[in-house]
C-alpha positions in Angstrom: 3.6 24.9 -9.5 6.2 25.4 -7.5 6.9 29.0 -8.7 3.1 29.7 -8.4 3.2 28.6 -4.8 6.2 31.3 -3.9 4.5 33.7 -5.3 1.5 33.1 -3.3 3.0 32.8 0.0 5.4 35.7 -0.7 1.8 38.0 -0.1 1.1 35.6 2.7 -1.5 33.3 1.3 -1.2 29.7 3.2 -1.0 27.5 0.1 -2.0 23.8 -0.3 -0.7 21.9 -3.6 -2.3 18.8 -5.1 -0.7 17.6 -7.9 -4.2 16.8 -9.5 -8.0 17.4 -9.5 -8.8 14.4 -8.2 -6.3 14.7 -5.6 -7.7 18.0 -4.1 -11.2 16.3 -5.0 -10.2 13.5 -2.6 -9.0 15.7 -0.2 -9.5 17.0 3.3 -9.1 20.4 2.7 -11.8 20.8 -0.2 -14.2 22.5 2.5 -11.6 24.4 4.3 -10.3 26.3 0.8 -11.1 29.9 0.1 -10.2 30.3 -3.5 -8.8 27.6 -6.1 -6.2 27.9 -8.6 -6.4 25.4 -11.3 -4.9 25.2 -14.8 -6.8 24.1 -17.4 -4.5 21.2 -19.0 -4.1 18.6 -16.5 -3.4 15.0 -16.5 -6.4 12.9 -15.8 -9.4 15.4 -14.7 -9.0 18.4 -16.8 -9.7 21.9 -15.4 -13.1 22.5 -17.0 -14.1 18.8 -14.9 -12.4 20.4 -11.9 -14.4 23.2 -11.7 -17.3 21.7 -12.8 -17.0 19.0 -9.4 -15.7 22.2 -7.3 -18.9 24.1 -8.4 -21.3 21.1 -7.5 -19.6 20.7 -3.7 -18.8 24.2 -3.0 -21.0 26.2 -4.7 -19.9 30.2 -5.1 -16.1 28.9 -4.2 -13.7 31.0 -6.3 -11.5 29.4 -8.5 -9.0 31.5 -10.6 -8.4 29.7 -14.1 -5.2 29.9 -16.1 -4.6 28.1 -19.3 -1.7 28.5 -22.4 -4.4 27.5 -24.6 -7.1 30.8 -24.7 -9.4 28.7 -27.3 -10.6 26.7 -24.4 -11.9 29.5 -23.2 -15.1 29.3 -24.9 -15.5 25.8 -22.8 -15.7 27.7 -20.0 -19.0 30.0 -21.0 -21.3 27.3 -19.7 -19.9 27.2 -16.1 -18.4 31.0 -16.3 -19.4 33.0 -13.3 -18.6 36.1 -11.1 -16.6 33.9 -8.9 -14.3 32.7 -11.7 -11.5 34.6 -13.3 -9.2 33.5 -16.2 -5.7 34.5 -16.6 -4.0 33.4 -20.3 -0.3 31.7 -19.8 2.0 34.2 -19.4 0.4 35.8 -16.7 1.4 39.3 -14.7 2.3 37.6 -11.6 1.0 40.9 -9.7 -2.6 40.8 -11.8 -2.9 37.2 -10.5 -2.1 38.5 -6.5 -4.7 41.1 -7.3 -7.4 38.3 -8.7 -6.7 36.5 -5.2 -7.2 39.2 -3.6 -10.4 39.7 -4.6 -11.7 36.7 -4.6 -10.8 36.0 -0.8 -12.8 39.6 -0.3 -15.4 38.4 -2.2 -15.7 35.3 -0.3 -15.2 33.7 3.1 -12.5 35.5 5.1 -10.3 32.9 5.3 -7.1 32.8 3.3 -6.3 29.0 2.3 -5.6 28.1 -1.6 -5.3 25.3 -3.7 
């Protein structure tokens, strides 16, 4: 997380961490966020139930998925859409920059993440 969040801010993203879904559910900053990065294993609210809550709140929010498990994948089909992408653990640290990228141009021009 930690890692994640250097990389981020070394292309001068201003990053928020929550240490789970429902933490960022709970939060403040939920309709302040531009894009969300969320793995897919997490204690509690997995990341399919994350995105799932994100989509029914903030409709058309990005939310950039990564996951060491690519079988899950297929989970996802249901609640896929243009605004999410999926990166499988490792990850190009550079491909994900480029996904944020994106996904902030695609969306509101505001650069917050989760």
């Amino acid at each position: 997380l930690e890692s994640l969040k250097s990389l981020l801010e070394s292309a001068a993203h201003d990053v928020r961490l929550f240490r789970s879904g429902m933490a960022l559910l709970e939060s403040e900053y939920l309709a302040e966020i531009d894009c969300v990065i969320s793995d897919i294993g997490m204690p509690g609210m997995n990341g399919l139930e994350l995105i799932r809550a994100i989509d029914a709140t903030r409709p058309g929010l990005p939310i950039i998925v990564i996951t060491g498990h690519p079988e899950v994948l297929n989970k996802l089909r249901p609640i896929d859409g243009a605004q999410h992408r999926v990166f499988t653990k490792p990850f190009d640290g550079k491909a994900l920059l480029i996904a944020v990228a994106n996904a902030l141009r695609d969306s509101d021009p505001r650069t917050t993440l989760a």
